[in-house]
N, C-alpha and C positions, 0 to 999 in steps of 0.2 A: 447646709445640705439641701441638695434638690427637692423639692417635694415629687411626689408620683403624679399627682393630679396637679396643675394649675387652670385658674378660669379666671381671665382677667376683662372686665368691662361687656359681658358676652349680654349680647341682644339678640333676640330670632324673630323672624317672622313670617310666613308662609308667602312664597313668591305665589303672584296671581296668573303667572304663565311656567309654563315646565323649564322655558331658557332665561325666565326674567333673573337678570344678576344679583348678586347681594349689593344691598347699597345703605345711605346713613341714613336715606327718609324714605323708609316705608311705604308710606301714608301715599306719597307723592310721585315714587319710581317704581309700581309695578309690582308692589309687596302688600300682605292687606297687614291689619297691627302687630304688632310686637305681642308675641308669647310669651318670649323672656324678656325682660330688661334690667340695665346694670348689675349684672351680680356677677361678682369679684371673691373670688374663695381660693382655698390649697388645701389638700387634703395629703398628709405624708405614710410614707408605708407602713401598715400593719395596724392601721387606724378603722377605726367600727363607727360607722358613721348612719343615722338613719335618718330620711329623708321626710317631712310631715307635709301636710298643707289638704287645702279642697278640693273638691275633684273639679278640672280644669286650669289649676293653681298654675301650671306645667314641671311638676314632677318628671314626667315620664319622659316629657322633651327634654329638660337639661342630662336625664340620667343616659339618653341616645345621641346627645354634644359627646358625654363622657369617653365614647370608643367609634367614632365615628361616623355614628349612622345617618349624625344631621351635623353639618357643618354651619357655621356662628353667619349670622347677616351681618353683625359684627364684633370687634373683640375678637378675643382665643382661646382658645383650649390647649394646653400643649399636657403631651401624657409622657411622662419619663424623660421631658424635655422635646419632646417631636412634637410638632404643630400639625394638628387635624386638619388643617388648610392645605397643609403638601399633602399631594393625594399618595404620592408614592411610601407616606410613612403611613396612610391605613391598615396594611396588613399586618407589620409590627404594631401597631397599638393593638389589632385587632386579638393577638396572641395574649398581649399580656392584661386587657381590658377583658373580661368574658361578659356576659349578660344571660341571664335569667327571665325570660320574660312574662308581664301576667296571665296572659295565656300560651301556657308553655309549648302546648301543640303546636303553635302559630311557627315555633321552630326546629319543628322536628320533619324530615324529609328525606329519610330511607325507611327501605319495607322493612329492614327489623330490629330489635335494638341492639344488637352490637353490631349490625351497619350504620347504625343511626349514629354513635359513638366514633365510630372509625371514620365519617365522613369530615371533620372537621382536621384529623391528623393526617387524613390525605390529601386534603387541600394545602396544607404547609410541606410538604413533597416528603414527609418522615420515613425511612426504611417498614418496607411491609413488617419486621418481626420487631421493630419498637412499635410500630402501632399495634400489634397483636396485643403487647406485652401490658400497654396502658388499655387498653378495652380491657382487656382480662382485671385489671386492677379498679379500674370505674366499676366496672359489673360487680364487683365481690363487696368495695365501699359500700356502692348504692342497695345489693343486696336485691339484686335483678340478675342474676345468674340464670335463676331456671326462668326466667321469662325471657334470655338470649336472642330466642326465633320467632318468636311472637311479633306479627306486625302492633307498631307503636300506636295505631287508632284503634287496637282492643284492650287497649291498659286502662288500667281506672284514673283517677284523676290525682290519686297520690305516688303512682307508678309513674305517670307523666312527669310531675314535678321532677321524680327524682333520675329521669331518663335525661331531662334536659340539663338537670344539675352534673349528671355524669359525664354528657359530652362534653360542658365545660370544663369538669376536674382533670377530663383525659388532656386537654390542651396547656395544662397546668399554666393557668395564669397567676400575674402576683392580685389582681384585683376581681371580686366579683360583683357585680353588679344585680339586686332581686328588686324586678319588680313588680310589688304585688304579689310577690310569690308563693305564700299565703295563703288569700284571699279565699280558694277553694278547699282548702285541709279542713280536715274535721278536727277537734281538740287534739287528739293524741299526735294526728299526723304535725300539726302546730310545734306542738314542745317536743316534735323530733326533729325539724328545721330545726327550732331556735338551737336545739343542742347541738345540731352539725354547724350550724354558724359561728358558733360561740370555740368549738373546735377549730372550725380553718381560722376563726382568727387568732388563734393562740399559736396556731401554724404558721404564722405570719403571712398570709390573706388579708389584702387589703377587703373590708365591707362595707356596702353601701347596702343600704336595704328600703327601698321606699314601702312607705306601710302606711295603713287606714286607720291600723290596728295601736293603742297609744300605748298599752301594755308593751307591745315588743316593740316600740320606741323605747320605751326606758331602761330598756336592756342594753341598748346599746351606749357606747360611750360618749358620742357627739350626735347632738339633735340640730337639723337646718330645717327651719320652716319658712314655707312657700308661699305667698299673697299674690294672686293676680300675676302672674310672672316675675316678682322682686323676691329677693333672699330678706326675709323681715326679723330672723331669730338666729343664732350661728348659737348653741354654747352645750353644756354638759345638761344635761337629763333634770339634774337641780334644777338649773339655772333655767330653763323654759318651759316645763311643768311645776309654775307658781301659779295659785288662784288670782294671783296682783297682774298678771298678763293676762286676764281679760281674753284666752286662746278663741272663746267662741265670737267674737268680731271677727275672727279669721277662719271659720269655717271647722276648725276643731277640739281638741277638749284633753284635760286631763286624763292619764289615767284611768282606768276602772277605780284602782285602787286608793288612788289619789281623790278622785272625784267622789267617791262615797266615802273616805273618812275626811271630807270636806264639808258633806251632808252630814253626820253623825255628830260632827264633832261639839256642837253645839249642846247636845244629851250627853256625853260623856266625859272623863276628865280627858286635861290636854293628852295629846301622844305626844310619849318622848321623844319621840326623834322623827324626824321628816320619811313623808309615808308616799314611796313609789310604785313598789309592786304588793301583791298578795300575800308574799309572804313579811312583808314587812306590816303592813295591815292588822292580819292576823297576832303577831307579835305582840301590836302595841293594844290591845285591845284589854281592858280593864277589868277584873272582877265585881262584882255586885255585890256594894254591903247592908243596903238600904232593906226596908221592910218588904217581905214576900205578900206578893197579891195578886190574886188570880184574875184573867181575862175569862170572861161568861165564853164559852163557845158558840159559835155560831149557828145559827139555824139555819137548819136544812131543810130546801124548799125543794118540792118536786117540780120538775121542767113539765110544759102541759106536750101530753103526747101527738107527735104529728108524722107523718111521712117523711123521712131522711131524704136528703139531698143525694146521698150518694149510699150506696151498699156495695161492700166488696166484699165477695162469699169463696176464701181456696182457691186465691188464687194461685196460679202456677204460669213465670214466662222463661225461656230459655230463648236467649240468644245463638244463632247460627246453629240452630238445634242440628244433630243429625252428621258434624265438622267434626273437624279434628280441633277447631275451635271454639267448642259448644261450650257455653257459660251461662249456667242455671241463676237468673236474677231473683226469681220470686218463687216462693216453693212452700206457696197455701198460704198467700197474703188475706185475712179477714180485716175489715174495718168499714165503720159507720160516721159520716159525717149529715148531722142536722142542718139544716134550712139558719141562714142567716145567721152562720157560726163563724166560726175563725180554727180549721183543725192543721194543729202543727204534726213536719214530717221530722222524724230526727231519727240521728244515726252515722256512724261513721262512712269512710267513704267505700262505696263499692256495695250500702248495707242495702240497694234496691229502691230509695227514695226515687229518685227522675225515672225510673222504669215503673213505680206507680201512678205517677203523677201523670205520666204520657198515655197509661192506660185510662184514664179519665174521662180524657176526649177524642180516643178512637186512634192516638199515634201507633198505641199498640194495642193489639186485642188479645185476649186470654184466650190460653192455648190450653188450660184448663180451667174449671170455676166457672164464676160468673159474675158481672158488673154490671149495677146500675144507675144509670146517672138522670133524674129528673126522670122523663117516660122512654127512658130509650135504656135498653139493654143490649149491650155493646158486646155481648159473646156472641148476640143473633148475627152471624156475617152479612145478613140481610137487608141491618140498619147502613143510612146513607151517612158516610160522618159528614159529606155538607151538612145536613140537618144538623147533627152534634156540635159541629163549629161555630152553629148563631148563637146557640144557649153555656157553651163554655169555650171561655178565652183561653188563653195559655202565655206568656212569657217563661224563655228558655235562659238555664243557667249563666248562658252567653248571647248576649243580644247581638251579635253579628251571626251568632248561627240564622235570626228570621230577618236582617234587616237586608232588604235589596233593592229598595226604590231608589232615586236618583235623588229625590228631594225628601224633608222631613213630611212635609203635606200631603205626599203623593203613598210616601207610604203608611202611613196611618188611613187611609181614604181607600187604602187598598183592599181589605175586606169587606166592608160595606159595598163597595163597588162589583165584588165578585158576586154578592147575593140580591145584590138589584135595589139596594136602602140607597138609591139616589137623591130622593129630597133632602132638601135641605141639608146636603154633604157638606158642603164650607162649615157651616154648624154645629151639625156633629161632629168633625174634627177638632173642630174650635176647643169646642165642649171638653170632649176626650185630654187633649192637650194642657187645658186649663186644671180637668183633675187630676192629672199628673204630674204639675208643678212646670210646664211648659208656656212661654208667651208666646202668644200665637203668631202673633207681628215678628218677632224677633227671631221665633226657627221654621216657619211652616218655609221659607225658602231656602233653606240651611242645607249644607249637601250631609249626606246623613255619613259619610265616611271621616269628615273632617270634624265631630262630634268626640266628645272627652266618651269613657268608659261609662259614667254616671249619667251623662243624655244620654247614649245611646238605649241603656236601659229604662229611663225614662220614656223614649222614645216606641219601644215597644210594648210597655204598658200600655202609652197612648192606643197604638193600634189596636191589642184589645181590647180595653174601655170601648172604642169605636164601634164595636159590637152588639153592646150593650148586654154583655152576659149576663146571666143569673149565676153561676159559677168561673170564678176566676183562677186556675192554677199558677201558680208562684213558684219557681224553682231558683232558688237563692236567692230573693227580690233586694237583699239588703248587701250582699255580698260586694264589694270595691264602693262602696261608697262611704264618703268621711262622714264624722261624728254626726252633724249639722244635718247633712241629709236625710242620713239613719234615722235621725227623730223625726222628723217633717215627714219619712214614708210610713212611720209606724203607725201615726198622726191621720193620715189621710188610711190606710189598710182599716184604721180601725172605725172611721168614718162611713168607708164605704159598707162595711159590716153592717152599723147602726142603719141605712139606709136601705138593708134587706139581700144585698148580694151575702153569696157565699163564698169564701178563702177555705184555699187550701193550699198552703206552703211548705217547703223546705227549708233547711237552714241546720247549718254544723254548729249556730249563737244560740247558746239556750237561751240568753237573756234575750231574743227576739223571743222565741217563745215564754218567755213570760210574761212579754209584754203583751203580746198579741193573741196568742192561742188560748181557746176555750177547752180544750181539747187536743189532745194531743198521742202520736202514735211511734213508738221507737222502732226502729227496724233493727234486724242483726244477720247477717248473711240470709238473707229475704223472707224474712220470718216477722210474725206481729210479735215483737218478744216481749212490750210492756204498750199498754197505754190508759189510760183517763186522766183526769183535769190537771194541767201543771203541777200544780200543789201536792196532787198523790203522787206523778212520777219522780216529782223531785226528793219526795223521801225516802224513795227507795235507790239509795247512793251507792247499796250494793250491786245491785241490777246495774246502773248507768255506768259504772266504770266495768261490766263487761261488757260494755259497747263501744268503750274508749271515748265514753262521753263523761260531763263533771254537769251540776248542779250551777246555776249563776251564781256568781260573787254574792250578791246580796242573798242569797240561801246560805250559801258553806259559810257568812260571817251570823246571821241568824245564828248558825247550830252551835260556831264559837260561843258564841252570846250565852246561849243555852245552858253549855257544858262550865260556864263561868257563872252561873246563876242569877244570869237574866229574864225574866218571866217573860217571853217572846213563843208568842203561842205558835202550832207548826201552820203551814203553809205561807209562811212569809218568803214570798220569793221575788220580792220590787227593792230597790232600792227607798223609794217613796214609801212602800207598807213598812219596812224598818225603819224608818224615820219617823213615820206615825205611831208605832209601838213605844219606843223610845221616848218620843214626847209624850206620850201616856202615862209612862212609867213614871220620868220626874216631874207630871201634875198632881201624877194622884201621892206621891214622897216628898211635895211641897218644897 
């Protein structure tokens, strides 16, 4: 039998002129290196495949070979037997191929959503009342009915996902293609993908699914990991989430769940049977028969009192106030963040995080209340936010929304240059660059378009940093980037802490916030609805799941622990402090 997908010998590499041809040396005819090289695969219909690797692995480029958005330098692609090299077979692949993209907006291009919808079925020339008929039926799936008229750039970021997933359903392809698509959900929105995924393929939907995310890698049936442009891993979810494969030489990692009863498992008896996801985890987790013995609790030390970094006193913002499309964001937001802290944003999507965040540093100003950031109180319309802009940096959810220089050098040098920190500029970039995991030699001439997802946001840190704020805002800083990275930025955020600046982030990861946050602030349709130290928010598991939020693995398997008569005192919420308790436990039961 046919397969749906084949890829046979496929190499890529960016021609160095818009008409330079495809050729077999690169290097040598007008091409700069190979993206991809040699990889050789078939994927057959109705097969769940997900896609792993580092950020600039080229995930995203083999998954745009798949339906032909970038055709092979060399090698094939052939879809349902059609070769992506005849141009004239693009349209057909293009039907039966769909794509999901990680920032889904990037493919949205009518003013509403079920024009948005109808655009792609009237480009295959459909009768106006079957395309009526598939709008009506995408809208009702995705469950964006009453938001029909609504232009697609006032949706929230889980409406997006699912406006771009709809135009795909309505072209009813056999294959879909998500990349990244994730990335942006909050918990709840997460495990509604996975459950519509898991759906179309039982519909017989082919799935490719590239992800960052290792948990919803082992959901799927077939794992391919990516190395520097080569297919290094082909096999079942078993077979390549093993500790024996050594994944972080390659830029990623087990499991959550994998990876912490990896870390446990040395304190506990063996688990019976091979541990992929959460709830398999949970499952194999042991009862306690050893002697009962209390941890002393911990003392509490009072913080010494100082003047807060920030005070946010009721606040109140509406968008388009005044419209037929007016959307109350924040409705009496209070919150305090200290001097050389770390205060996490959490909340599902649409709960007002990045419309706090932006009120920070004068993006937006309150339209009731009041803000104060350092000496500048930001409801006096009279404050200049140039001033605002030298003492707080900002990096946006999507680092293409601020990236616009030609070169990596030029845009990082671009603020300093705006407020006259001319000395020593080369320097200061250097500098900036260096604390964001950037070599200076290697991208200050780099075109900033031709950058993976994870520079790029790297990239606009830099520019910040270049500032030298006192307050840095963070709006998903860890969001699309693989495991490896994850830790190296949580690594350097908490660094730069220890060092006197002040963070303030966002993030749908609790386990970022328990990593990093000293403090912390939950939002719920733009309300303070919980906050103080991880440890207390996280034990209040009733409060968090009415925000469609969860507690980090290493908590909810703590309170397993607990409920099994583990003496695991509360606020363990690291994978590393349950591991320390643990090893406690079988020092002190010999």
């Amino acid at each position: 039998m046919t397969a749906l997908i084949e890829v046979q010998d496929l190499h890529y590499a960016l021609p160095t002129s818009k008409h330079a041809p495809p050729t077999a040396n690169p290097q040598q005819e007008g091409h700069l290196p190979f993206l991809l090289q040699q990889i050789t695969f078939s994927i057959q219909e109705g097969e769940y495949v997900a896609i792993i690797g580092a950020n600039g692995s080229g995930k995203t480029t083999l998954a745009r070979h798949l339906n032909g958005l970038l055709l092979p330098t060399r090698g094939w692609v052939k879809i349902a037997g059609m070769d992506t090299r005849h141009r004239p077979n693009l349209p057909a692949i293009r039907s039966l191929v769909g794509m999901v993209f990680q920032f889904p907006e990037d493919q949205l291009v009518a003013g509403t959503v079920e024009e948005d919808i109808a655009f792609g079925l009237e480009n295959q020339g459909l009768p106006a009342a079957e395309i009526r008929q598939r709008v009506e039926e995408a809208l009702a799936e995705m469950g964006l009915c009453e938001e029909r008229k609504r232009p697609p750039h006032l949706l929230s970021a889980g409406q997006i996902q699912r406006l771009a997933l709809a135009g795909i359903l309505a072209v009813r392809p056999r294959c879909i293609i998500f990349d990244e698509s994730s990335s942006m959900l909050d918990p709840h929105g997460r495990r509604g993908l996975q459950t519509r995924l898991e759906q179309l393929n039982q519909a017989g939907i082919t799935i490719i699914f590239i992800t960052h995310n290792m948990d919803e890698a082992a959901r799927a049936k077939r794992v391919m990991l990516l190395h520097q442009g080569r297919l290094i891993l082909d096999g079942t979810p078993d077979e390549v989430f093993q500790p024996s494969r050594h994944l972080e030489t390659y830029g990623v990692d087990l499991p959550p769940a994998a990876s912490l009863a990896h870390l446990l498992q040395p304190y506990l008896a063996r688990f019976k049977n091979p541990v992929l996801t959460e709830s398999d985890l949970l499952t194999n987790l042991p009862p306690y028969f050893g002697p009962v013995r209390r941890f002393p609790l911990p003392r509490q030390t009072t913080p010494p009192i100082s003047m807060p970094m920030v005070e946010v006193n009721s606040v109140v913002y509406t968008y388009l106030s005044q419209t037929p499309f007016a959307r109350q964001a924040l409705r009496g937001v209070s919150a305090t963040v200290e001097r050389a802290t770390c205060c996490g944003l959490a909340g599902g999507t649409g709960s007002g995080k990045t419309t706090l965040l932006q009120m920070l540093n004068g993006l937006n100003r309150p339209q009731e209340g009041r803000v104060r950031v350092g000496p500048y109180h930001l409801d006096d319309h009279s404050i200049a936010i140039r001033s605002v802009a030298q003492m707080v940096g900002i990096a946006f959810q999507i680092p293409d929304y601020q990236l616009f220089a030609q070169y990596v050098g030029d845009e990082i040098a671009y603020g300093p240059r705006q407020v006259g920190k001319l000395d020593n500029l080369a320097e200061r970039v250097k500098q900036a660059m260096q604390r964001s995991g950037l070599d200076f030699n290697r991208y200050k001439d780099r075109l900033t378009f031709s950058l993976s997802g994870g520079e790029k946001r790297r990239v606009a840190l830099a520019a910040a940093l270049a500032m030298e704020p006192a307050l840095l805002l963070l709006d998903e800083p860890l969001s699309g980037l693989d495991p490896a990275a994850r830790a190296e930025m949580i690594q350097r955020f908490q660094s730069w802490v220890a060092e006197g600046m002040t963070l303030v982030f966002s993030s749908h990861n609790m386990d970022d916030h328990a990593a990093l946050a000293n403090h912390m602030v939950v939002l719920k349709n733009g309300y303070d609805f919980l906050s103080g130290k991880p440890q207390e928010v996280f034990e209040r598991t009733d409060l968090l799941e009415a925000t469609m939020l969860e507690p980090p693995l290493a908590a909810r398997v703590a309170t397993r622990l607990r409920r099994l008569g583990w003496n695991i005192p509360p606020g363990v919420i690291t994978p590393f402090a349950l591991r320390d308790c643990l090893a406690k436990i079988k020092e002190n039961t010999g």
